[in-house]
C-alpha positions in Angstrom: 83.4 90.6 99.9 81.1 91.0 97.0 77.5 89.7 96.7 77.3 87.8 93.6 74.1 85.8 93.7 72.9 86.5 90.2 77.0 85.4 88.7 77.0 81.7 88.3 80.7 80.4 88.7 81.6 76.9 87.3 84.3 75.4 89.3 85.2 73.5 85.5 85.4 77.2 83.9 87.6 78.6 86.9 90.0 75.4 86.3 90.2 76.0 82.7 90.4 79.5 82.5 93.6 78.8 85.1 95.2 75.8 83.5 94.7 77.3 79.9 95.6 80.9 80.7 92.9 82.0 78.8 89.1 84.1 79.3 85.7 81.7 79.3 82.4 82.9 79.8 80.8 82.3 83.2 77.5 81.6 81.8 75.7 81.4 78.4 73.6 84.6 79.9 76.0 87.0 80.7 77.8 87.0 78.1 80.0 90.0 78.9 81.2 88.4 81.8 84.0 86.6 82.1 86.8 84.5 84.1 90.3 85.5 83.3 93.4 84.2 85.2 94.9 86.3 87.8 96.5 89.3 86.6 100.7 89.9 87.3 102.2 92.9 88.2 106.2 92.8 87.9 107.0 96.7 88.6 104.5 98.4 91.8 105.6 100.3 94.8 104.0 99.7 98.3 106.3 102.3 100.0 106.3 100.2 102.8 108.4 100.2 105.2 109.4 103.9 105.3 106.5 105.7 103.2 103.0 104.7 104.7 101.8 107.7 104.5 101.4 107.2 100.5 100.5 103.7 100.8 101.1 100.0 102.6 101.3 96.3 101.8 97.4 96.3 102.7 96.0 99.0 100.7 98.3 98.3 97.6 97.1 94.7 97.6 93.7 95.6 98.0 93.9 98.2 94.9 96.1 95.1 93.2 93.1 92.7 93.9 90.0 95.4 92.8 92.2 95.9 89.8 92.4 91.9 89.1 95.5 91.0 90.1 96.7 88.1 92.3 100.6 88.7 92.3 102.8 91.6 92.1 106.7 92.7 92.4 107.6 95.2 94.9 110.5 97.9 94.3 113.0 98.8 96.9 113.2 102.2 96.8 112.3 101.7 100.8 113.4 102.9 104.2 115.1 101.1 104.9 116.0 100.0 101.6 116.1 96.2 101.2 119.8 95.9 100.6 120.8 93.2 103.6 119.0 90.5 105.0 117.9 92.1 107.7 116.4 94.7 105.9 114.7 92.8 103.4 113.1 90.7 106.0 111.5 94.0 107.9 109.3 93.9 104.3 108.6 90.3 104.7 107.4 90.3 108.3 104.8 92.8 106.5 104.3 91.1 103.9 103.5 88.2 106.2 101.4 90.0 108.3 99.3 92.0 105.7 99.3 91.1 102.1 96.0 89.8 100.6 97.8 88.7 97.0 101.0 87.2 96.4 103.7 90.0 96.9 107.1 89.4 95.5 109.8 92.0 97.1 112.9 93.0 94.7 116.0 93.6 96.9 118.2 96.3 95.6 121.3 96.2 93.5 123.6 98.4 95.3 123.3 99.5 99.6 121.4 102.5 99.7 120.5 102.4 95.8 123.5 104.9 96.1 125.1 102.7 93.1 128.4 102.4 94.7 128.9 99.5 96.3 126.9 95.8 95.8 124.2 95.1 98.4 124.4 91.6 100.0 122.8 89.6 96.7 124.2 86.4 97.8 122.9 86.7 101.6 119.3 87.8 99.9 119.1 85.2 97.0 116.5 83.0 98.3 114.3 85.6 99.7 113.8 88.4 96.7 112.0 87.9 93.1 114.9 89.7 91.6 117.6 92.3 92.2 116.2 96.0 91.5 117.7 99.8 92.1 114.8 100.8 90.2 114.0 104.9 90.7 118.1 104.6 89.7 119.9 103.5 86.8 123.2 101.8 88.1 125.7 104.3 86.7 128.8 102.7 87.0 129.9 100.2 84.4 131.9 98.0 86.6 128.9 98.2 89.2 126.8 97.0 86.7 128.8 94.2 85.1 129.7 93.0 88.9 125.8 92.9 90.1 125.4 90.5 86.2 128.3 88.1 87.7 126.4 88.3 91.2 123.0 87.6 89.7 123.9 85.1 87.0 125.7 82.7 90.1 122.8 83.1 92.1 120.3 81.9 89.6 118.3 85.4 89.6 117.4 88.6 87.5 119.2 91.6 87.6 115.8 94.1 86.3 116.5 97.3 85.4 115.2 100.9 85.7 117.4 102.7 82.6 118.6 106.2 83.1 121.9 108.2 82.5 121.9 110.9 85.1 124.5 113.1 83.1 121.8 113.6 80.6 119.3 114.2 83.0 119.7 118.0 83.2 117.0 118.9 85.7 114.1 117.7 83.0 110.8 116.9 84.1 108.4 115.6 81.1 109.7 114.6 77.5 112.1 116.7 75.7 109.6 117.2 72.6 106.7 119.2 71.2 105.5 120.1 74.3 108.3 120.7 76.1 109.3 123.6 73.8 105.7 124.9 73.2 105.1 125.4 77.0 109.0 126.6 77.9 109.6 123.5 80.6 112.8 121.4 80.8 112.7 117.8 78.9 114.3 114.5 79.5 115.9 113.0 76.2 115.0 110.3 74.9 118.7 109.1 75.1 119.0 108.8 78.9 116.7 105.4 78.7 118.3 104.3 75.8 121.9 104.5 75.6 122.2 102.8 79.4 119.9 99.9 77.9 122.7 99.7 75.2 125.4 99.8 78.1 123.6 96.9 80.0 123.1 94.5 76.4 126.9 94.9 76.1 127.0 93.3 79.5 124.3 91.0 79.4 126.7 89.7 76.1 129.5 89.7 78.6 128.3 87.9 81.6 125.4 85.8 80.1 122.9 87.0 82.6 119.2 87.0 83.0 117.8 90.9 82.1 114.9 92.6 82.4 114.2 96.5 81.6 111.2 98.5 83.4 109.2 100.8 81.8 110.7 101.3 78.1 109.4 104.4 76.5 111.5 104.7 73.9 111.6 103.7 69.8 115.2 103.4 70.2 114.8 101.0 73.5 112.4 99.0 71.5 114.8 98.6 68.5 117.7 97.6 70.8 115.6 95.3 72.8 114.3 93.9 69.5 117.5 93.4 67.9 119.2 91.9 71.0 116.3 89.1 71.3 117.3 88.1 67.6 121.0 87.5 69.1 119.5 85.3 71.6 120.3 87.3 74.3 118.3 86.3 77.8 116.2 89.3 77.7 112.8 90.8 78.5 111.1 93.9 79.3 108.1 96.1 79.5 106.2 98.8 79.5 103.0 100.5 81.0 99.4 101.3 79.8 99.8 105.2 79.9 102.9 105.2 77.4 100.7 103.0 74.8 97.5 105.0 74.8 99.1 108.4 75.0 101.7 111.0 73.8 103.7 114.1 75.1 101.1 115.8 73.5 98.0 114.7 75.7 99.9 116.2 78.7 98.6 118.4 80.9 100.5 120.8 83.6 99.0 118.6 86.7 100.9 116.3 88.6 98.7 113.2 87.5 100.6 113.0 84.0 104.0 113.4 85.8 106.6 110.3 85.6 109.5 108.9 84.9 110.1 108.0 82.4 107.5 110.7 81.1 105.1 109.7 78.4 106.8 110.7 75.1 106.2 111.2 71.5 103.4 110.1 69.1 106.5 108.3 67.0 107.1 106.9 70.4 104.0 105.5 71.4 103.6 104.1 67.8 107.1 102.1 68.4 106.0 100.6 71.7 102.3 99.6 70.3 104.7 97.8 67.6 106.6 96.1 69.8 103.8 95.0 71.9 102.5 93.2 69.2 105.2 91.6 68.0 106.4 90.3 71.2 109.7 92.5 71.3 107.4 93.4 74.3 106.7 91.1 77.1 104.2 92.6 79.5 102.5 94.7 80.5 103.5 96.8 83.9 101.8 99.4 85.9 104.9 101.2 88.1 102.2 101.5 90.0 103.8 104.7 92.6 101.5 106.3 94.8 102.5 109.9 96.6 100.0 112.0 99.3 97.7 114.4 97.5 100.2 117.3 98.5 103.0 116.0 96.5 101.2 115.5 93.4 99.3 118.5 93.3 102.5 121.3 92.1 102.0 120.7 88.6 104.4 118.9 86.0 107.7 121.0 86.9 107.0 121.1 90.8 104.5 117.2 91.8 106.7 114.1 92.2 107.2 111.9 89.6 104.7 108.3 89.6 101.2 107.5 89.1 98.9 105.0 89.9 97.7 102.1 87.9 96.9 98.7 89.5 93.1 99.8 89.3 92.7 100.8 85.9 95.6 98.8 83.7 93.2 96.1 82.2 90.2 98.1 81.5 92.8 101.0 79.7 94.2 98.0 77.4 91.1 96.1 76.8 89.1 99.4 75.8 92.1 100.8 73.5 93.2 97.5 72.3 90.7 94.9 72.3 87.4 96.7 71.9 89.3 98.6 69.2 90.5 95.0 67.5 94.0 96.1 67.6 95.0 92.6 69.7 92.8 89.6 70.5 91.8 89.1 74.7 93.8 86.1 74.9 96.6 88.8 73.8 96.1 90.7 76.6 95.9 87.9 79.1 99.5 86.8 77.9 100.8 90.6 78.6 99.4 90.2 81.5 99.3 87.1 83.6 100.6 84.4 81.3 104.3 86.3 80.3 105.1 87.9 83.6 104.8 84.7 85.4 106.7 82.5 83.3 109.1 84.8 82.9 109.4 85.5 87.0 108.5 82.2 88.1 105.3 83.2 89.6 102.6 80.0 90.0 99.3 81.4 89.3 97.5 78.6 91.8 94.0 78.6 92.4 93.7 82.7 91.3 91.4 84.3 89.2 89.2 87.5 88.4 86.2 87.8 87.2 85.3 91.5 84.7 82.3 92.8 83.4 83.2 93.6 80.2 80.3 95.3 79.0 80.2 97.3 81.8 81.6 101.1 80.9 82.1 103.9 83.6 84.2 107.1 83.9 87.3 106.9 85.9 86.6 108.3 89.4 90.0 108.2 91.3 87.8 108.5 94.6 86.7 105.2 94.0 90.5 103.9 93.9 91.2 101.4 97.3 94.8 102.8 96.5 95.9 105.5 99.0 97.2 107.1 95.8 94.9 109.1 93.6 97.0 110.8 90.5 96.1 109.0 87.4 96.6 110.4 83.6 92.7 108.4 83.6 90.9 110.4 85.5 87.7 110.9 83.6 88.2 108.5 81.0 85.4 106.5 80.1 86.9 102.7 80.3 84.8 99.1 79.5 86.0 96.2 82.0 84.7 96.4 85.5 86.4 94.0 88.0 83.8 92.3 89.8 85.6 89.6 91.6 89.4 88.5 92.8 90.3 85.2 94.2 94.0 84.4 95.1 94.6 80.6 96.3 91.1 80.1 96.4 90.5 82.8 98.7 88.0 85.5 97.8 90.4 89.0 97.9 87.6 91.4 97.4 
């Protein structure tokens, strides 16, 4: 726990700032501080059970909490995957055991995330967020429309990672400018999009609740647009790296490596479009940490994810506050306010307290994440977390 002495906290302000959803000073002298409702993350991997060694249910909720959140959504991509009841409840039992913030578990689509044959959704209805194969797009139409049906009886979410593996071809980073400059293989832009424009023809179909991870794309932003103007039951997001930067920011180091890889300038002007006119929901880390080893082979040989639970505010506040480009209260919706409603996720008694004066240079040493590889590493970022209460519990 933090020593806060010299930070007065007004119960009143902590109650507003939670039942308003909105930022209040914690005092008339420090005015750079504030209270902001507990952050939501709807997209983070916690590799546990099955991948400790790159991190656990206790050191991804203590880098959620030092990065001011109070709830996040765990993918499956497990061992053992969460695709029974059984299975899924091996998570729980940690979760139970070692969580410090809310932690929501997705169980997965199809057994295995092989995508060829539906997990029990019925038996795991009551104890998952949502159902996920994310780290796989479900390639089969029929699989796809069948898991809608399942999902859409069972009063839940089917959320989406987006990707057409035929038009994968062994590509690695974005299939643009830097791609050909630097002779590496790219992933089109296409294999996001056209399986988001598979699943809306579905979603029309069954009537089902849909959410997509991680758009990169301008044409996933157009559909997604378009198909909220039909009045389809739709949301998505995307994450802090693919706003701030382009394909042409990369570097050949395993920290800017993921999937899907940040793309073009045209791209990331699309998304910051969307985010501001609400085509965009929220805002979502993918927070994926892997061992030093297996990030350090460069763009063609590191695996793909990075971390962002620590950094995700601070990166949006100083490129998109402090810059004017969206109000705080903007930001708070992306962030807490949209995820929750849209998942169902009470935000209690939580809150965090930043320094928003405060500026520092990204040191991933500093991270509580067992993951290190972030495309912020040496950054200079405003909004310093100084405090995170979940339930009324002091987190860190």
């Amino acid at each position: 726990m933090r020593n806060f002495t010299n930070i007065k906290i007004d119960e009143q302000l902590v109650s507003a700032a939670i039942s308003r959803g909105t930022a209040f000073d914690v005092s008339a002298d420090s005015d750079n501080i504030v209270i902001l409702p507990g952050f939501c993350d709807v997209h983070v991997h916690f590799r546990e059970p099955g991948f400790s060694y790159k991190e656990t249910i206790k050191t991804g909720s203590l880098s959620a909490a030092n990065g001011g959140y109070t709830d996040v959504c765990t993918m499956p991509n497990l061992n053992p995957v969460p695709d029974s009841v059984e299975n899924l409840k091996l998570q729980l039992d940690i979760i139970k055991r070692d969580a410090l913030i809310g932690v929501h578990p997705y169980a997965s689509i199809t057994v295995g995330q092989r995508g060829e044959e539906l997990a029990d959704l019925d038996g795991m209805k009551d104890l998952c967020i949502a159902y996920s194969d994310d780290g796989r797009g479900v390639q089969s139409d029929e699989m796809m429309e069948s898991a809608m049906k399942k999902a859409k009886a069972n009063g839940k979410m089917i959320v989406a990672h987006c990707e057409v593996n035929d038009l994968l071809f062994g590509g690695y980073i974005h299939d643009g400018e830097f791609c050909k400059l630097h002779g590496m293989k790219g992933i089109c832009s296409e294999s996001e999009w056209r399986q988001v424009e598979r699943d809306l023809s579905l979603v029309r179909k069954t009537g089902c609740s849909y959410h997509v991870c991680h758009i990169s794309t301008k044409e996933t932003v157009e559909l997604i647009r378009q198909a909220k103007k039909e009045g389809l039951d739709v949301t998505c997001e995307t994450g802090p790296h693919y706003l701030v930067y382009n394909d042409m920011d990369l570097k050949d180091e395993g920290r800017f490596k993921m999937n899907p890889p940040i793309r073009s300038e045209e791209d990331r002007q699309a998304l910051v479009k969307g985010i501001l006119d609400g085509t965009i929901d929220m805002i979502a880390t993918d927070h994926a940490p892997h061992s030093k080893e297996e990030k350090s082979k460069g763009l063609a040989g590191s695996n793909m994810g990075v971390v962002g639970l620590e950094t995700a505010f601070a990166v949006m506040y100083t490129n998109f506050v402090k810059t004017g480009i969206m109000s705080l209260e903007k930001l708070i919706d992306l962030m807490s306010t949209n995820p929750r409603k849209r998942f169902g996720i009470e935000l209690g008694n939580s809150y965090t307290v930043f320094d928003l004066g405060k500026q520092y240079t990204v040191d991933p040493k500093e991270f509580l994440s067992m993951g290190k590889a972030t495309p912020f590493e040496g950054v200079s970022l405003f909004g310093k977390c100084l405090l995170t209460v979940k339930d009324g519990k002091t987190v860190i």
